[in-house]
C-alpha positions in Angstrom: 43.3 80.4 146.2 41.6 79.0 149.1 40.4 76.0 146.9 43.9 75.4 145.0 45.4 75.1 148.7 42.8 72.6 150.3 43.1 70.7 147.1 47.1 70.4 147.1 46.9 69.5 151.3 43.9 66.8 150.6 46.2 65.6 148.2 48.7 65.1 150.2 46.8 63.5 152.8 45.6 61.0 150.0 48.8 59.9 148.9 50.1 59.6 152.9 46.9 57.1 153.2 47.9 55.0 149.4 44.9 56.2 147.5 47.8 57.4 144.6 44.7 57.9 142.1 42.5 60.2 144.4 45.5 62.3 145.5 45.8 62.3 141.7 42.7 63.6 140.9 43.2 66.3 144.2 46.3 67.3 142.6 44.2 68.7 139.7 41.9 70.0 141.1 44.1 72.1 143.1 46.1 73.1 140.0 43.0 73.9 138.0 41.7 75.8 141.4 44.6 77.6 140.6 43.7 78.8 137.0 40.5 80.0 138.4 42.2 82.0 141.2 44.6 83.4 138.6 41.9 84.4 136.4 39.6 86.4 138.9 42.9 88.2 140.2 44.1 89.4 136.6 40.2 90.9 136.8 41.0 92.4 140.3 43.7 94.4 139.3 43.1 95.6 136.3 40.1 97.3 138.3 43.0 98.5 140.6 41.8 96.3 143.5 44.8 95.7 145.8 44.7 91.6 146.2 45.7 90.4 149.6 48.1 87.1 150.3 46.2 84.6 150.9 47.6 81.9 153.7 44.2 79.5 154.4 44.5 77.4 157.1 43.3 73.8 155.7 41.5 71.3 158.1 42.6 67.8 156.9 41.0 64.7 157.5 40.7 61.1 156.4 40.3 60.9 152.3 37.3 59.9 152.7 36.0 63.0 154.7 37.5 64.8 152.5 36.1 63.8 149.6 32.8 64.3 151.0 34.0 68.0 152.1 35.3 68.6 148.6 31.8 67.2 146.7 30.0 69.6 149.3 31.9 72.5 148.4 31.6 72.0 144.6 28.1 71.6 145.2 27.8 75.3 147.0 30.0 76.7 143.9 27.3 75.0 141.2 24.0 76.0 143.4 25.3 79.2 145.0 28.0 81.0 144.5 29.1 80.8 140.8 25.6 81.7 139.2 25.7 84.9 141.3 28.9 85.6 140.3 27.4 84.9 136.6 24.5 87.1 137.2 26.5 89.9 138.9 29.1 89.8 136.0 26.3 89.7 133.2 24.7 92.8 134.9 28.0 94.8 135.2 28.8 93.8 131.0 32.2 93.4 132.2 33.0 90.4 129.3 36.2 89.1 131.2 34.7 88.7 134.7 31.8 86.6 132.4 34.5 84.5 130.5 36.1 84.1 134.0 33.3 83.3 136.2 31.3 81.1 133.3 34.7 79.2 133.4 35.0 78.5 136.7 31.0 77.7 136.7 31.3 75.2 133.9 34.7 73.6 136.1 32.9 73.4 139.1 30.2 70.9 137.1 33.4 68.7 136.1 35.1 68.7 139.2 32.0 67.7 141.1 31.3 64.7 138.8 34.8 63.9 139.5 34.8 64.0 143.2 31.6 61.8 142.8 33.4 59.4 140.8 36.7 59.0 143.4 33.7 58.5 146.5 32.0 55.4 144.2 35.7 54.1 143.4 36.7 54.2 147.1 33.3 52.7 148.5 33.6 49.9 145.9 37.0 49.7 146.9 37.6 50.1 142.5 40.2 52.4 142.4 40.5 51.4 138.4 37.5 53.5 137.5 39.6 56.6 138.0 41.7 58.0 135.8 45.8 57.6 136.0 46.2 61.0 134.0 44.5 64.2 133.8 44.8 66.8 130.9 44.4 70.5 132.1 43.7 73.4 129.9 45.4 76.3 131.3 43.6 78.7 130.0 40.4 78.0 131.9 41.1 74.9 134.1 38.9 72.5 132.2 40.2 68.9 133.3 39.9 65.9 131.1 40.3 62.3 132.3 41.8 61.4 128.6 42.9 63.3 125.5 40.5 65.0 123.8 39.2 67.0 121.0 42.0 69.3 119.3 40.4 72.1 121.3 39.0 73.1 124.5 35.3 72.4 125.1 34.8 75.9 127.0 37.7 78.3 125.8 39.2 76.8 122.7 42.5 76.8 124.2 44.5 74.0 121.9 45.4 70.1 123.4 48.8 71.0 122.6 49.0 73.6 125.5 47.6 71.5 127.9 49.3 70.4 130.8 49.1 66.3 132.0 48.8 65.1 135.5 49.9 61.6 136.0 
């Protein structure tokens, strides 16, 4: 939730500055954040965990910063936290919590080389190296720059389902 919400307010601060493509891109994220957060709370409660409202309070910079904040933090989900959360799900043989957590895992690759593309874009000042859509699969949150296969890479989930950000 906490990601989904930075994501939506970086947008916004994106698209207040002009950079339309990388407030694109945040928008997303923050909807595929979303997925995730959706899918590790149906997991919650069906072990009768009691899941809290969640109201962050965002620090919002420049779009530059913020992409910088953004790579950093997909870079502590891909080194830290989500292959915990792997191991700790592999050890309890709880097969949704895996499919969940590998999902978000998997993302958090993407969404880093994403946020790696928008920083090259803006420091070569080439905005056209971004994408203008993005396809997301809403079973998993997988994000695609362009159409692709009939299928999901991670879940299977068909193109036809997906939803398109542009």
């Amino acid at each position: 939730s906490y990601a989904s919400a930075k994501y939506a307010a970086y947008s916004e601060q994106a698209q207040n500055e002009g950079q339309y493509e990388i407030a694109l891109l945040f928008k997303a994220l923050s909807k595929a954040s979303a997925i995730h957060a959706k899918n590790h709370k149906a997991i919650l409660v069906e072990a009768g965990e009691t899941i809290p409202e969640v109201n962050p309070k965002i620090k919002v910079n420049s779009t530059k910063e913020n992409l910088k904040r953004a790579l950093a933090y997909e870079n502590d989900q891909v080194t830290n936290m989500y292959p915990l959360f792997v191991i700790d799900a592999n050890r309890a043989q709880h097969q949704l919590s895996r499919k969940s957590m590998n999902f978000a895992y998997l993302n958090s690759h993407k969404d880093k080389a994403l946020i790696q593309k928008a920083i090259d874009a803006m420091e070569s000042n080439d905005m056209e190296l971004l994408a203008a859509t993005y396809f997301l699969c809403p079973e998993c949150g997988n994000l695609y720059e362009h159409e692709v296969h009939p299928f999901c890479q991670f879940c299977e989930e068909p193109i036809k389902n997906y939803t398109r950000s542009s």
